[in-house]
BAFIMAR-196491 format. One record per residue (C-alpha): residue number from 1; x, y, z; chain; residue in three letters. Coordinates in steps of 0.5 Angstrom, whole numbers, plus 500, padded with zeros to 3 digits. Each point is the difference from the previous one (the first is absolute). Example, Ala and Ser with C-alpha at 12.3 -4.5 7.8 and 13.67 -1.06 7.14 Angstrom:
2
<nr 1&u 525&v 491&w 516&kette A&rest ALA>
<nr 2&u 502&v 507&w 498&kette A&rest SER>
This chain:
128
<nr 1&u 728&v 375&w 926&kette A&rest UNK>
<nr 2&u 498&v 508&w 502&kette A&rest UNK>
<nr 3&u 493&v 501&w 498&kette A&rest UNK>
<nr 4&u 501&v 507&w 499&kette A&rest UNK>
<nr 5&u 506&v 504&w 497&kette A&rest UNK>
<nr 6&u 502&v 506&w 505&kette A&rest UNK>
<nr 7&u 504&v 506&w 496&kette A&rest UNK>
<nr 8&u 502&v 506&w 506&kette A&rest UNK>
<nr 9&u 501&v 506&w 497&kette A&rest UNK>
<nr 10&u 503&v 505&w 505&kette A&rest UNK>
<nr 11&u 501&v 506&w 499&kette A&rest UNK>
<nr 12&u 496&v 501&w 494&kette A&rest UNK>
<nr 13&u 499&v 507&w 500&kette A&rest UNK>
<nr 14&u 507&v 500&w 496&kette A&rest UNK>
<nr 15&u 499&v 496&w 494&kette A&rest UNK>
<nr 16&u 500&v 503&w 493&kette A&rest UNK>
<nr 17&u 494&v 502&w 495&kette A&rest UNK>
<nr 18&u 501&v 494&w 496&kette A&rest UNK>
<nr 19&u 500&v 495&w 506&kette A&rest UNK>
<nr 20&u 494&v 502&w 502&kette A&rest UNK>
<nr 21&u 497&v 500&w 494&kette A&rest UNK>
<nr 22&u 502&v 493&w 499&kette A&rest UNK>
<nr 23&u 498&v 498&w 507&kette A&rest UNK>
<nr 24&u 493&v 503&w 500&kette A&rest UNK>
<nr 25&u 498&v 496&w 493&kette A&rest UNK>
<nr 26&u 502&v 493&w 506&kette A&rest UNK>
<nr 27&u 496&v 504&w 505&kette A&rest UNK>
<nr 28&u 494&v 501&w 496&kette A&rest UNK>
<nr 29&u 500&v 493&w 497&kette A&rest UNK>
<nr 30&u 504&v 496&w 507&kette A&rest UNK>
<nr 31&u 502&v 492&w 498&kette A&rest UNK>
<nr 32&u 495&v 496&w 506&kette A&rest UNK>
<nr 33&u 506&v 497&w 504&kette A&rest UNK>
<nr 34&u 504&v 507&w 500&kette A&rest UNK>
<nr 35&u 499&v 506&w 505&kette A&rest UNK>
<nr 36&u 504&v 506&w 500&kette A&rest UNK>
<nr 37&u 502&v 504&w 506&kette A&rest UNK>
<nr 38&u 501&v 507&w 499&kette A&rest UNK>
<nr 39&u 504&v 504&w 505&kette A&rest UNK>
<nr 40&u 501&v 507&w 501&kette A&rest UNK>
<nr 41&u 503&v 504&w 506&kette A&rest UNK>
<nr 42&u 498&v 507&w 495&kette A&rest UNK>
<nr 43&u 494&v 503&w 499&kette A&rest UNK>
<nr 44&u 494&v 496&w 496&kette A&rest UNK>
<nr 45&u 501&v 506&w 495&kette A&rest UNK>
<nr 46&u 506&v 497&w 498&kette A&rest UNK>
<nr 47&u 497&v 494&w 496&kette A&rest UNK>
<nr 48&u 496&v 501&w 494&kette A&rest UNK>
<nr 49&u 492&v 501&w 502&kette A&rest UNK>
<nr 50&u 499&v 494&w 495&kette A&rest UNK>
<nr 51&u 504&v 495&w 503&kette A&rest UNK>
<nr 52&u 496&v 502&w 507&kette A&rest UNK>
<nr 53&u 494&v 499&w 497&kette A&rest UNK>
<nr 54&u 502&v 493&w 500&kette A&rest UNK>
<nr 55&u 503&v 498&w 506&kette A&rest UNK>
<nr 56&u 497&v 500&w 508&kette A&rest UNK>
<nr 57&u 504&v 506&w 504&kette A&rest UNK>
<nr 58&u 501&v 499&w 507&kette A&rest UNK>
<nr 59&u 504&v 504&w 504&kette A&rest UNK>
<nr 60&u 503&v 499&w 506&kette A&rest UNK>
<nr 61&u 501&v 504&w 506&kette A&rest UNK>
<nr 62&u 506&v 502&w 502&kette A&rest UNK>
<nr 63&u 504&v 496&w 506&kette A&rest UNK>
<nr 64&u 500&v 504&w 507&kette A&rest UNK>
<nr 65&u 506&v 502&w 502&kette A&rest UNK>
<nr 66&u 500&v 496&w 507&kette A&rest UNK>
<nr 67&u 499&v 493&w 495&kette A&rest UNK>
<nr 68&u 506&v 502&w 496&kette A&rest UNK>
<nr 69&u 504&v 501&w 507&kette A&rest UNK>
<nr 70&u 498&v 494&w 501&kette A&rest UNK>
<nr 71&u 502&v 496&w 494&kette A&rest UNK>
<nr 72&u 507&v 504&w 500&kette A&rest UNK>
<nr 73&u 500&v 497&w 507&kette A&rest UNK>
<nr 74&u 499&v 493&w 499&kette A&rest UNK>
<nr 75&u 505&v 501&w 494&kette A&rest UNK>
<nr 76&u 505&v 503&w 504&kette A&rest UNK>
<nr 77&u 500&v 495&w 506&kette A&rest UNK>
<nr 78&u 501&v 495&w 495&kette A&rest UNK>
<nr 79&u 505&v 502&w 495&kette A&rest UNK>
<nr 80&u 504&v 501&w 507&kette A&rest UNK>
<nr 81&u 500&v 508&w 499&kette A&rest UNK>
<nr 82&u 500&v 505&w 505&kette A&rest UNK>
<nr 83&u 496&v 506&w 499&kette A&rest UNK>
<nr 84&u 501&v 506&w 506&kette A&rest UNK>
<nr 85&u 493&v 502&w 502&kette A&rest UNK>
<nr 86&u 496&v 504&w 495&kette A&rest UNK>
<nr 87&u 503&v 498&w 494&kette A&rest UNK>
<nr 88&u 496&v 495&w 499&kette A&rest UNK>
<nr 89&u 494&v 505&w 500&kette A&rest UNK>
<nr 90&u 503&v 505&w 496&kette A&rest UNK>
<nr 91&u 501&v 496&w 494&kette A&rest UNK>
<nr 92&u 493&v 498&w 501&kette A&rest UNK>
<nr 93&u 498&v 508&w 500&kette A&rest UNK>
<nr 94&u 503&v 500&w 493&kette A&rest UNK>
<nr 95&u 498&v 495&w 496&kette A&rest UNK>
<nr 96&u 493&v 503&w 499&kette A&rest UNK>
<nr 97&u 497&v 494&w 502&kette A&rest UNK>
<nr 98&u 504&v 495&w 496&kette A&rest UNK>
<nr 99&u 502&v 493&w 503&kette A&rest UNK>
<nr 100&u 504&v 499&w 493&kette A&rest UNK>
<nr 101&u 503&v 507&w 501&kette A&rest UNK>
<nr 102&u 502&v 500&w 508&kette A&rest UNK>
<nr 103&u 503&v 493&w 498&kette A&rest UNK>
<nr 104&u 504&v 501&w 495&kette A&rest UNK>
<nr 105&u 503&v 506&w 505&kette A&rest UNK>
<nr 106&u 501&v 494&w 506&kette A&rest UNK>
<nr 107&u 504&v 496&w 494&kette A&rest UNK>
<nr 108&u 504&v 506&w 498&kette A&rest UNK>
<nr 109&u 502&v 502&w 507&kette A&rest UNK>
<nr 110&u 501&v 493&w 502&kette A&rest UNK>
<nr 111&u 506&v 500&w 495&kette A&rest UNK>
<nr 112&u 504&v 507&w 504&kette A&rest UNK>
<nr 113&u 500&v 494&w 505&kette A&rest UNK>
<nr 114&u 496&v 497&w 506&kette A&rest UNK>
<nr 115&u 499&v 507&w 504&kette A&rest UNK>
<nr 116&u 494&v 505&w 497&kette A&rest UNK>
<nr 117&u 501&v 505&w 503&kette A&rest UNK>
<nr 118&u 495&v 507&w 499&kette A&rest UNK>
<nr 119&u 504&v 504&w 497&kette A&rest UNK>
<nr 120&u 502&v 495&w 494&kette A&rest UNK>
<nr 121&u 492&v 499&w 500&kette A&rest UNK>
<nr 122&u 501&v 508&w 499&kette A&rest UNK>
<nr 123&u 505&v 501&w 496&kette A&rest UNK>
<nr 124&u 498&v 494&w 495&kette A&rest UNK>
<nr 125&u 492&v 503&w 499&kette A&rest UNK>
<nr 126&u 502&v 505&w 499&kette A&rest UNK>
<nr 127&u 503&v 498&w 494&kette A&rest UNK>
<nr 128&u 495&v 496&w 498&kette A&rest UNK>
């Protein structure tokens, strides 16, 4: 048995008026065993001033560019996908510094088949 609840809720900056009032009377007054995690990708200026009032903000450092390439690598090597040179690194130059974001690119290449190529890298950041 858990001795605390853990409720993650990402993307926060998206949820409507109504849950956010809603949400605040919990924060305002949590049960003892519950714990919200909050997570926005946008702005704290997105999330109504009462509900920061009540919370502990950390922010997080972008990642480095060679630490993204990095994992791509990893991720490729063990998914058996090919990468050409300077593939990897230019999803990494994309992705603003968001593991999640280059990951989810890796994912989607990955279904045009084994081989990524930069071109493919171009042609699908700049859609994105």
């Amino acid at each position: 048995m858990a001795l605390f609840k853990t409720f993650i809720i990402e993307e926060c900056h998206v949820l409507t008026n109504d849950i956010w009032d809603t949400l605040l009377k919990i924060l305002e007054n949590p049960p003892r065993n519950v714990v919200f995690i909050l997570i926005t990708s946008a702005s704290t200026e997105k999330i109504p001033s009462g509900v920061l009032s009540v919370c502990r903000n950390l922010a997080f450092p972008k990642i480095e560019e060679s630490d993204i390439t990095v994992r791509l690598r990893d991720l490729a090597q063990s998914e058996d996908l090919d990468a050409e040179p300077g593939a990897l690194e230019l999803i990494a130059s994309r992705v603003d510094g968001s593991l999640r974001e280059a990951e989810m690119i890796l994912d989607q290449l990955s279904l045009l088949g084994p081989k990524i190529r930069v071109l493919t890298v171009h042609e699908l950041v700049s859609v994105m």
